[in-house]
FILO-29493 format. One record per atom (N, C-alpha, C): residue number from 0; residue in three letters; atom name; x negated, y negated, z negated. Coordinates in Angstrom, 3 decimals. Layout:
<rs>
{NUM, ALA, CA, {X, Y, Z}};
...
</rs>
This chain:
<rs>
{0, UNK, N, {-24.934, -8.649, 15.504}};
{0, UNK, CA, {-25.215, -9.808, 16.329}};
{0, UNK, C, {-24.456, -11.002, 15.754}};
{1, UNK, N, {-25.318, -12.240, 15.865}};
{1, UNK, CA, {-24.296, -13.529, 15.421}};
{1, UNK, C, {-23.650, -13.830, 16.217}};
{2, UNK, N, {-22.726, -15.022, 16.190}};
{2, UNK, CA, {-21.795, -15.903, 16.913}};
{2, UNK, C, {-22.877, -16.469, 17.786}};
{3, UNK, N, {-24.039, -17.494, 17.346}};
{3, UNK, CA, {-24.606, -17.939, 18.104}};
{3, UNK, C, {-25.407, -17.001, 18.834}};
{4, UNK, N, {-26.177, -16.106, 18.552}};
{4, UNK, CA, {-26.541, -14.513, 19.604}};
{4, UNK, C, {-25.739, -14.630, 20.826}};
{5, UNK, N, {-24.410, -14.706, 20.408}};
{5, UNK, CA, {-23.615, -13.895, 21.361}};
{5, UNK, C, {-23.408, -15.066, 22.570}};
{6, UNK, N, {-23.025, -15.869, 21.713}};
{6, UNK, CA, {-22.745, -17.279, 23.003}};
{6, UNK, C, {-24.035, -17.483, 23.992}};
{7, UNK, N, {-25.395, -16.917, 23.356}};
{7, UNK, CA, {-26.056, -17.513, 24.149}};
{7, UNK, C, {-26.182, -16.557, 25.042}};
{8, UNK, N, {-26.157, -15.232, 25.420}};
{8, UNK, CA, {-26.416, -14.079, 26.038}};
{8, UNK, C, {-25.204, -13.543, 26.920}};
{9, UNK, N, {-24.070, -13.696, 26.458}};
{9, UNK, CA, {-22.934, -13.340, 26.907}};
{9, UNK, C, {-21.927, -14.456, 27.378}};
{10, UNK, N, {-21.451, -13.677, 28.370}};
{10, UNK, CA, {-20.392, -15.013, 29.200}};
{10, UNK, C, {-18.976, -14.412, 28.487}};
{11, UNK, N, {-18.158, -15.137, 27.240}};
{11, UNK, CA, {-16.901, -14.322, 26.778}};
{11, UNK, C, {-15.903, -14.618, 27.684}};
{12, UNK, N, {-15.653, -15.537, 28.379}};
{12, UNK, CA, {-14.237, -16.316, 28.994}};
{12, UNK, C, {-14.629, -15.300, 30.508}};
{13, UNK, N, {-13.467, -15.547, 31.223}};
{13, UNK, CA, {-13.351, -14.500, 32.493}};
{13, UNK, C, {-13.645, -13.693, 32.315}};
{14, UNK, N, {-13.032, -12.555, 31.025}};
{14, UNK, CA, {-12.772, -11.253, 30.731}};
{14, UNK, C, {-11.685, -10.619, 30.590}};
{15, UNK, N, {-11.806, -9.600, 30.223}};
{15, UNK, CA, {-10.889, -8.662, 29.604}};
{15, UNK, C, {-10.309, -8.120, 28.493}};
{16, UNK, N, {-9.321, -8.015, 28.379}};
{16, UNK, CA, {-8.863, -7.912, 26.957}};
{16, UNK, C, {-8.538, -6.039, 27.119}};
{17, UNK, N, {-9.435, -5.347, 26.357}};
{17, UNK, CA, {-9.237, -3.679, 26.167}};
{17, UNK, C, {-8.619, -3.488, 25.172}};
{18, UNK, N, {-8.705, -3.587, 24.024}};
{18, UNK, CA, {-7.837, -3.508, 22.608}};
{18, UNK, C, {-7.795, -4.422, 21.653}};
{19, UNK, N, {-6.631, -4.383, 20.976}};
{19, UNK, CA, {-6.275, -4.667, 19.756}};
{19, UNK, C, {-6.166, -4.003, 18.928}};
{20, UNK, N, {-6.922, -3.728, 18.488}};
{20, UNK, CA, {-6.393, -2.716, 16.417}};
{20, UNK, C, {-6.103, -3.499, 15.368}};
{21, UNK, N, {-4.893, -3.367, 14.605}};
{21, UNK, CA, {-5.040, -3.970, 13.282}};
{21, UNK, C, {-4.959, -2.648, 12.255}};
{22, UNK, N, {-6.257, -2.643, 11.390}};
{22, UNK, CA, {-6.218, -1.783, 10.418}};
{22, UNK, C, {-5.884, -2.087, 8.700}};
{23, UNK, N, {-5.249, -1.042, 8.098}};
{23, UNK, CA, {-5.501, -1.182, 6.622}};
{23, UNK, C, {-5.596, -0.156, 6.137}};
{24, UNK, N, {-6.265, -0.948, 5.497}};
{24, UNK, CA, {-6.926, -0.251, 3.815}};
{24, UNK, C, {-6.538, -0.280, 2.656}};
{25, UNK, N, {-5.560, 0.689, 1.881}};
{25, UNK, CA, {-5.187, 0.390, 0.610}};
{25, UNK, C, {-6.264, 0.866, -0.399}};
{26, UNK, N, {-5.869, -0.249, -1.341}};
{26, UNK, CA, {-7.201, 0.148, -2.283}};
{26, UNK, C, {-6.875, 1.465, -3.083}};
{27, UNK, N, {-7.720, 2.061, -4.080}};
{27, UNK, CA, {-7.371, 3.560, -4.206}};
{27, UNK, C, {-6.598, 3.091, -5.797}};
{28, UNK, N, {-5.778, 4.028, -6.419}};
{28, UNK, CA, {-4.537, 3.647, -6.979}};
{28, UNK, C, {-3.831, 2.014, -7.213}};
{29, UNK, N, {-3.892, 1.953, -6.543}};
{29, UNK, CA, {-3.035, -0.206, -6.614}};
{29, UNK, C, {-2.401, -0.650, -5.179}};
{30, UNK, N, {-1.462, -0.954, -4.966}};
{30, UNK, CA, {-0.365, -1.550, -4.165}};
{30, UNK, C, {-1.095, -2.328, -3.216}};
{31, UNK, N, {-2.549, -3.183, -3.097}};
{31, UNK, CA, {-2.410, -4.340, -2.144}};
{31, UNK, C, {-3.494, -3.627, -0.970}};
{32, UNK, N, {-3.409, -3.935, -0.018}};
{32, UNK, CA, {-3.607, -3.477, 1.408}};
{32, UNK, C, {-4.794, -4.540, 1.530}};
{33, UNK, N, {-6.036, -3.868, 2.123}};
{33, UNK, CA, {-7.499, -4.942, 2.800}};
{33, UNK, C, {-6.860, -4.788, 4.342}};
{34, UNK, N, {-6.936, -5.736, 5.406}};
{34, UNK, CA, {-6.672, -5.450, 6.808}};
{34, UNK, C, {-7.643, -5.822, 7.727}};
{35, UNK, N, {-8.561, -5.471, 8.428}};
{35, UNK, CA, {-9.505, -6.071, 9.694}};
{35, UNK, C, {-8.364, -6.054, 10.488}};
{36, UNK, N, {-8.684, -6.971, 11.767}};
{36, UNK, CA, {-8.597, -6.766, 13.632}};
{36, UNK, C, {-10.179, -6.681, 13.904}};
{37, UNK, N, {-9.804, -5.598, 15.163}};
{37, UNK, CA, {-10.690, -5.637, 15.869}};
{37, UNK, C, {-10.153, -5.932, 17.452}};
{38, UNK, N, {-10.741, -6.355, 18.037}};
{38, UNK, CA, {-10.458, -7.045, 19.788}};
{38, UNK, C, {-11.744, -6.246, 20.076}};
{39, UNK, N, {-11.401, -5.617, 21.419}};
{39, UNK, CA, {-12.130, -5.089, 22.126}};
{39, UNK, C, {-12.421, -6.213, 23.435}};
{40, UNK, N, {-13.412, -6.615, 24.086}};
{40, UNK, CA, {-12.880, -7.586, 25.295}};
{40, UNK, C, {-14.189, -6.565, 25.733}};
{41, UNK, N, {-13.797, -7.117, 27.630}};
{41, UNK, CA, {-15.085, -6.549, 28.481}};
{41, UNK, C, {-15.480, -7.778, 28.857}};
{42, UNK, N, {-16.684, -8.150, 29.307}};
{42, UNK, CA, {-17.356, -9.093, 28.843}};
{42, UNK, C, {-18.388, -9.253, 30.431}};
{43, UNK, N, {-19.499, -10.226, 30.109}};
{43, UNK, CA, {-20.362, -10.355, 31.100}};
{43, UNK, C, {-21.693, -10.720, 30.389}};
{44, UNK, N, {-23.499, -10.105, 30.773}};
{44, UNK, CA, {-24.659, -10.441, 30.505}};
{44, UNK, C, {-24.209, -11.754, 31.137}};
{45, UNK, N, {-25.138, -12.556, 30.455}};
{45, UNK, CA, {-26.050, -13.851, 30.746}};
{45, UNK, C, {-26.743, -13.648, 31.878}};
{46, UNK, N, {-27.834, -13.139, 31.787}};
{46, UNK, CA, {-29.109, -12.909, 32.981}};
{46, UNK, C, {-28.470, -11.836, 34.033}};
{47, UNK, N, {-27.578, -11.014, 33.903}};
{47, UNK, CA, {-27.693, -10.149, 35.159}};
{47, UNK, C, {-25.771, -10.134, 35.473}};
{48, UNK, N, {-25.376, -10.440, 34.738}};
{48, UNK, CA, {-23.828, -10.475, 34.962}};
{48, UNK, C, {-23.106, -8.766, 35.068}};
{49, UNK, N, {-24.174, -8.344, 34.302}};
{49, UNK, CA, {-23.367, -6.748, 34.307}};
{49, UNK, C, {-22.293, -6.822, 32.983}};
{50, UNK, N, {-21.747, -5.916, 33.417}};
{50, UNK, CA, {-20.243, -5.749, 32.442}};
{50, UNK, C, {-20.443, -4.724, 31.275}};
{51, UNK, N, {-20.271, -5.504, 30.376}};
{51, UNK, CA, {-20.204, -4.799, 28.875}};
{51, UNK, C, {-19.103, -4.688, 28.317}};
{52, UNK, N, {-18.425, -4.405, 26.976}};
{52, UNK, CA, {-17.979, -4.426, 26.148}};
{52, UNK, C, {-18.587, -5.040, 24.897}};
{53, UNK, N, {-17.851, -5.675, 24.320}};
{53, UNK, CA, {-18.017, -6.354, 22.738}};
{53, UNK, C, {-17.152, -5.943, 22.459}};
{54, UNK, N, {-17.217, -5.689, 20.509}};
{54, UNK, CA, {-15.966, -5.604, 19.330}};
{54, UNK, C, {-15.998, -6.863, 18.718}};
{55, UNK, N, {-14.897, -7.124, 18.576}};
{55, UNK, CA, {-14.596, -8.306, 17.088}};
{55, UNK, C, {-13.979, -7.696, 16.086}};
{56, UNK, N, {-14.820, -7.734, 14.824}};
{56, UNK, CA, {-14.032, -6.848, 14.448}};
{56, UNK, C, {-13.936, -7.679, 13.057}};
{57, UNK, N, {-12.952, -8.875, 12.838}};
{57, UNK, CA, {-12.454, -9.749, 11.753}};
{57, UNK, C, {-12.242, -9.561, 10.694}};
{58, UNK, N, {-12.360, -9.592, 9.472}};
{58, UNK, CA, {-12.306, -8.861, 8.056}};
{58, UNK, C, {-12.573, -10.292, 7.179}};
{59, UNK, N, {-12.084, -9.707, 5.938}};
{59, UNK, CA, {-12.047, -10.782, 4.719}};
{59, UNK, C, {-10.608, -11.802, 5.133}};
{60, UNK, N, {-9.452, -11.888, 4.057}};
{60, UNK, CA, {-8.825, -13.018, 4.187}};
{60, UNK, C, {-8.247, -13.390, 5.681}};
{61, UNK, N, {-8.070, -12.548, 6.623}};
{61, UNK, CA, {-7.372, -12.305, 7.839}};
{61, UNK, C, {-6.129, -12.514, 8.220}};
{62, UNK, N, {-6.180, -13.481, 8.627}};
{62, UNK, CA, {-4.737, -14.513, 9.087}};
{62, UNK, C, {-4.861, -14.165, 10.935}};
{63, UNK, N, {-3.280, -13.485, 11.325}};
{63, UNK, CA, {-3.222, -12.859, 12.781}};
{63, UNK, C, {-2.362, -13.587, 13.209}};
{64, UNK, N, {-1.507, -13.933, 14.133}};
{64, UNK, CA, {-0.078, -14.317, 14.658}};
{64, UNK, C, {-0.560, -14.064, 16.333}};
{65, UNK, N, {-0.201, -12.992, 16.222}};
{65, UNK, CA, {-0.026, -12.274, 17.781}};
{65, UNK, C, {1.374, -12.343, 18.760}};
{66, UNK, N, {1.825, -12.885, 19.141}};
{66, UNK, CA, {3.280, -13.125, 19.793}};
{66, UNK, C, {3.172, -11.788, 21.354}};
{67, UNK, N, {3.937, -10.877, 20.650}};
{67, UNK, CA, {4.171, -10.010, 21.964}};
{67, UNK, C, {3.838, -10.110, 23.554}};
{68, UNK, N, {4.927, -11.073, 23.739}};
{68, UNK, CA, {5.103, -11.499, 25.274}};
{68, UNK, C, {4.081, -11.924, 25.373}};
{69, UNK, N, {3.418, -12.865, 24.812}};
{69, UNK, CA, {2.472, -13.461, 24.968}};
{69, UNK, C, {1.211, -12.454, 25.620}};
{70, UNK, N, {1.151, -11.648, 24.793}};
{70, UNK, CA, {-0.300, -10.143, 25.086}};
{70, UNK, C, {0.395, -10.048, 26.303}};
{71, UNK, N, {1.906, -9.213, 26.652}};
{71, UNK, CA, {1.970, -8.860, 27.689}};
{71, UNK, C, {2.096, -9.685, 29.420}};
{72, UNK, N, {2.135, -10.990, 28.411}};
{72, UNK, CA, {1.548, -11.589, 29.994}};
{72, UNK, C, {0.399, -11.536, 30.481}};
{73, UNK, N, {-0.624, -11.164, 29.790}};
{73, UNK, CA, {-1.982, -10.406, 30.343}};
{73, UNK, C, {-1.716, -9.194, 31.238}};
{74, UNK, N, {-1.031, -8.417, 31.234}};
{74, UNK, CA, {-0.947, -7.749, 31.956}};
{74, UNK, C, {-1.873, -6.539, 32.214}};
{75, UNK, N, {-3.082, -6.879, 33.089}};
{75, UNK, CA, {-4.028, -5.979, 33.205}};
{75, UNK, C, {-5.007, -5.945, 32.130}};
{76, UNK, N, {-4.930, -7.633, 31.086}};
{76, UNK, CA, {-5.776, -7.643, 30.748}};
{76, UNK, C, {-6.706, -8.627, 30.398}};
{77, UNK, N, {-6.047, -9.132, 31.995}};
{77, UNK, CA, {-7.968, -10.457, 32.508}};
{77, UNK, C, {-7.048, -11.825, 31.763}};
{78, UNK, N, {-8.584, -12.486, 31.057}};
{78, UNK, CA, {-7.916, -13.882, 30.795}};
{78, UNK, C, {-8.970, -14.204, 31.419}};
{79, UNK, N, {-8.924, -15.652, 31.144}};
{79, UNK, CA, {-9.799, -16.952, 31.682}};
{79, UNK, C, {-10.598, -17.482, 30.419}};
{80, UNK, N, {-9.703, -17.974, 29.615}};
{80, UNK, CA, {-10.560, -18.774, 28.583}};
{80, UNK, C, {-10.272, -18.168, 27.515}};
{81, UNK, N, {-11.344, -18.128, 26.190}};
{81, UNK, CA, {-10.207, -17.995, 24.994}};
{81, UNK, C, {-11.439, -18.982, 24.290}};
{82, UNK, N, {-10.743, -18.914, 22.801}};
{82, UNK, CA, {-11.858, -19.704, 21.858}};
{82, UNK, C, {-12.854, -19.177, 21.041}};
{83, UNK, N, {-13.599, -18.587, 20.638}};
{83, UNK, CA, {-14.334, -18.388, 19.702}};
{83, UNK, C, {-15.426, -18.802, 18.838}};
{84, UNK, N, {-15.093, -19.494, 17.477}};
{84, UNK, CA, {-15.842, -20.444, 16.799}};
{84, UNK, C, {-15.807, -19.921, 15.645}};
{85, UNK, N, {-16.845, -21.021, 15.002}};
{85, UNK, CA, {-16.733, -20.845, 12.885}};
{85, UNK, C, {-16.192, -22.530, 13.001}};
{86, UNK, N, {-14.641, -22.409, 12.060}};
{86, UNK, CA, {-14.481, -23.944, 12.209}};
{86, UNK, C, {-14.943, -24.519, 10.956}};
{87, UNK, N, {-14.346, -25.943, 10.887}};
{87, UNK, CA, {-15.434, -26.465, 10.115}};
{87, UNK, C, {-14.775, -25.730, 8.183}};
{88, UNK, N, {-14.309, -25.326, 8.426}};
{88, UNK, CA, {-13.866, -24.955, 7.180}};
{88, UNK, C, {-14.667, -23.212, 6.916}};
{89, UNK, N, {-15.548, -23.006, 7.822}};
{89, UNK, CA, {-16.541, -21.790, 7.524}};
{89, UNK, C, {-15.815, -20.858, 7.887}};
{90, UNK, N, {-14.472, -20.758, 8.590}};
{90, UNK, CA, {-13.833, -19.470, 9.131}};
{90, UNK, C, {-13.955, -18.849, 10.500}};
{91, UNK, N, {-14.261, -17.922, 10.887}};
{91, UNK, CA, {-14.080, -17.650, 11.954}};
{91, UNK, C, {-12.689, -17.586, 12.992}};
{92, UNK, N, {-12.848, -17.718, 14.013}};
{92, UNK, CA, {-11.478, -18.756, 14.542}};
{92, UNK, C, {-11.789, -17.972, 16.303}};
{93, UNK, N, {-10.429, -17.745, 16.559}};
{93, UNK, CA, {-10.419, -16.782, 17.853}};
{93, UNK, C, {-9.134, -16.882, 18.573}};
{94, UNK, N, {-8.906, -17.638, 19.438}};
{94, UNK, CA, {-7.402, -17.790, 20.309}};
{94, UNK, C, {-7.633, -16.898, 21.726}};
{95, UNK, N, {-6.957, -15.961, 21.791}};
{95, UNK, CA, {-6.889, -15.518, 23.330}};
{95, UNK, C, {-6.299, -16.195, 23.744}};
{96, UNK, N, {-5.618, -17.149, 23.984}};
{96, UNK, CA, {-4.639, -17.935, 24.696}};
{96, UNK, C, {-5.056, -19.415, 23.753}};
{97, UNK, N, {-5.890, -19.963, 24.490}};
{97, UNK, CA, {-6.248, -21.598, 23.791}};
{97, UNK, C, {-5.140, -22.467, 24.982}};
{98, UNK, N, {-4.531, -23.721, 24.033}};
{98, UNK, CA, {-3.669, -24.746, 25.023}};
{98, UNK, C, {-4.369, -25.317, 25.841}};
{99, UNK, N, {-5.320, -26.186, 25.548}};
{99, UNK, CA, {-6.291, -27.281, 26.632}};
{99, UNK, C, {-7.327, -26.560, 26.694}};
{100, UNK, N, {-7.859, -25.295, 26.433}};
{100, UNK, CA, {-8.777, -24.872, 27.159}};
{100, UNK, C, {-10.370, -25.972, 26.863}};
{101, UNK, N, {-10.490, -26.771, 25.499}};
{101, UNK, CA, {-11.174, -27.313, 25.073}};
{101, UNK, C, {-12.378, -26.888, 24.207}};
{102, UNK, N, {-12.676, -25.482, 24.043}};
{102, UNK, CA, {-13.416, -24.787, 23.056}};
{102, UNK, C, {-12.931, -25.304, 21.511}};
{103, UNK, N, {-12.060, -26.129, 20.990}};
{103, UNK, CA, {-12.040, -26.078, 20.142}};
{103, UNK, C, {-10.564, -25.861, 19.388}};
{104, UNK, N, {-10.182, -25.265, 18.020}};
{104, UNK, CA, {-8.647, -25.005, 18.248}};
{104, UNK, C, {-8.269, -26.513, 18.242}};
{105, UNK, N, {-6.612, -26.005, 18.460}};
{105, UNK, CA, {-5.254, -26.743, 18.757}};
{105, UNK, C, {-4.540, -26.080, 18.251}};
{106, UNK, N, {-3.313, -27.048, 17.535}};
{106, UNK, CA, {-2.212, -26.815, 16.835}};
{106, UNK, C, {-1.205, -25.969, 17.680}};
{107, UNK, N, {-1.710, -26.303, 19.529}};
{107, UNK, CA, {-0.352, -25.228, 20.275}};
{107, UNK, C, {-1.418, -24.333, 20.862}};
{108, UNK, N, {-2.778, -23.395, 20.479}};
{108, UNK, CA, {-2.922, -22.512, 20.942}};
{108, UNK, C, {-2.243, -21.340, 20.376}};
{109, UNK, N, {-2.395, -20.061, 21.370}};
{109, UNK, CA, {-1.295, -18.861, 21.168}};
{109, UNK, C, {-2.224, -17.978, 20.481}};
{110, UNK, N, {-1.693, -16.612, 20.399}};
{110, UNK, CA, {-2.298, -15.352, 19.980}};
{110, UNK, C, {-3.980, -15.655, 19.284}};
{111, UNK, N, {-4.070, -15.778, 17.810}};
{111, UNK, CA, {-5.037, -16.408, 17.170}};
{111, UNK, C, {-4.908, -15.430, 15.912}};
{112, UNK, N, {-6.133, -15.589, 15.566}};
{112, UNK, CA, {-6.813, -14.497, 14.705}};
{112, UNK, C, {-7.706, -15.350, 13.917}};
{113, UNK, N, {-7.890, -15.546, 12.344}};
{113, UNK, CA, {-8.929, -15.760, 11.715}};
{113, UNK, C, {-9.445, -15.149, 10.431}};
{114, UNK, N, {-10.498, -15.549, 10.182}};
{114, UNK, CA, {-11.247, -14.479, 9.268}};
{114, UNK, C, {-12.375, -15.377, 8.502}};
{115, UNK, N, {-12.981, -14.924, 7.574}};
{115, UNK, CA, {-13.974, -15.354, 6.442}};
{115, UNK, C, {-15.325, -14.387, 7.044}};
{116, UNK, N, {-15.161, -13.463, 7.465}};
{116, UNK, CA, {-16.296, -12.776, 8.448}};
{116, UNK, C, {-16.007, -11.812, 9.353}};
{117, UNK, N, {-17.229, -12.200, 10.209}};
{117, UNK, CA, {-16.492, -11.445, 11.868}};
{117, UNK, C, {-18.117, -10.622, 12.163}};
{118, UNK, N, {-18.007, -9.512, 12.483}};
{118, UNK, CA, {-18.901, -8.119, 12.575}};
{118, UNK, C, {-18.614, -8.332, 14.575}};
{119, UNK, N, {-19.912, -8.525, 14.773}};
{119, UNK, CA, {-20.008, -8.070, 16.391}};
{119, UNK, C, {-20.578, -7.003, 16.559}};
{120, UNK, N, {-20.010, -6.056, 17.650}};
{120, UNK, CA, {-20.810, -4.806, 17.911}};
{120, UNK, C, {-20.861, -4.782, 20.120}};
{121, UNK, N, {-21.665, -4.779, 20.298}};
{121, UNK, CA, {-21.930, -4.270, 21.671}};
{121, UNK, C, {-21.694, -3.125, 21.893}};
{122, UNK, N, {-21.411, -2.549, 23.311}};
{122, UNK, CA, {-21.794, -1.293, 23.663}};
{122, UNK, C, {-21.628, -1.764, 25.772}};
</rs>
């Protein structure tokens, strides 16, 4: 599914945050490590407002800065807003914790994730 797919079908903000994975991959005999995230969130249809799950699952050139406290002030889980875009520099761009709550980043949003390509999966 694309970015634009998803925005138009799915409500992402007033969800849930289910997981975080960060994985790696070392390449086979050589020292440097490939890494995805994947974010699990629970989510909402467009047309019927039933509850799904989406993956993000970020890869290529993956820049994370996750601040602890920060996740654990979620608590159960539930946020309100977060960001999810391609900015203009062709990256994919993802704040669970955006500052002004503007759809677009900011220099003081929190817990942010970006990537060169982002794999959506439903279930």
């Amino acid at each position: 599914m694309s970015l634009e797919e998803l925005n138009k079908t799915i409500f992402i903000n007033d969800g849930k945050i289910k997981n975080i994975k960060i994985n790696f991959d070392s390449y086979e005999n050589e020292r440097h490590q490939k890494a995805n995230v994947e974010v699990v969130l629970e989510c909402r249809k467009v047309d019927n407002l039933e509850k799904m799950s989406i993956s993000l699952i970020f890869s290529e050139n993956v820049y994370y800065d996750l601040f602890d406290e920060n996740l654990s002030f979620y608590g159960s889980g539930d946020y309100s807003d977060i960001t999810l875009l391609k900015d203009t520099d062709d990256r994919y761009y993802l704040s669970l914790d955006p500052y002004d709550n503007s759809g677009k980043p900011n220099e003081e949003d929190n817990d942010i994730i970006k990537s060169d390509k982002l794999k959506i999966n439903i279930s």
